[in-house]
N, C-alpha and C positions, 0 to 999 in steps of 0.2 A: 465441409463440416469439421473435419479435423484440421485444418486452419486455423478455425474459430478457437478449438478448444487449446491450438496451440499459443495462441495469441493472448488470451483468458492469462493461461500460466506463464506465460513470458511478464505480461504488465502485472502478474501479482508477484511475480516474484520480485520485477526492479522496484514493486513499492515497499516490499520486505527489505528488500537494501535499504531503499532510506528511511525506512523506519529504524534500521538499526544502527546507521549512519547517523541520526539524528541523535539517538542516544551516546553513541561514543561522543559528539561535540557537546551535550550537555552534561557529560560527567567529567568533561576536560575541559568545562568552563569553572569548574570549580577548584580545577586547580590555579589560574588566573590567579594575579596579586594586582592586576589595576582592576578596581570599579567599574569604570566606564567599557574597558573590552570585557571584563565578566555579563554586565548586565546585556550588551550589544551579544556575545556569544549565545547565551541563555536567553533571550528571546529569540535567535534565529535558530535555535534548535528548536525551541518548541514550535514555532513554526511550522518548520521541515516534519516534525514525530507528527502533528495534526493533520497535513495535507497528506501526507502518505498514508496515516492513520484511514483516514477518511477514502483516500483511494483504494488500496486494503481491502475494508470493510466492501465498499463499492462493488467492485471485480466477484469478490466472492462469494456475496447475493446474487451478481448476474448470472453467473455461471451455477450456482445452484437451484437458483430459478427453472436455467432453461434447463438443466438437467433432470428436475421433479419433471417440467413440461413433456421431456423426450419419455419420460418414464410413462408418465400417463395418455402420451397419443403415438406413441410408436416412434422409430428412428426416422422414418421417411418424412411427416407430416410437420414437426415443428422447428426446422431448421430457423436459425437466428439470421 
């Protein structure tokens, strides 16, 4: 079980990397002076902030999921 929850905080945190990762590429796409690598910079950052975004979000409904579950049937009963 403590695996799991170690596992939980390891994938939320490398999504918290690139989430923040995403932001530094897209506030250094606007210092760019060509067009063409600005708009190509600034659409793969937003990319990157969405999927991370999304995994993020993900992880830490799962985990608070099964955390209400363990709450309401006991530690032994609802393991993931």
């Amino acid at each position: 079980m403590i695996v799991w929850w170690l596992q939980q905080v390891v994938l939320t945190l490398v999504a918290g990397f690139f989430l923040v990762f995403g932001v530094q590429i897209l506030v250094g796409a606007y210092r760019l002076d060509d067009p063409f690598t600005f708009i190509m910079t600034f659409f793969a950052s937003n990319l990157i902030i969405l999927i991370s975004l999304t995994l993020l979000i993900g992880f830490v409904y799962r985990a608070w999921r099964v955390y209400r579950e363990l709450r309401r049937n006991g530690p032994g009963d609802g393991e993931p």
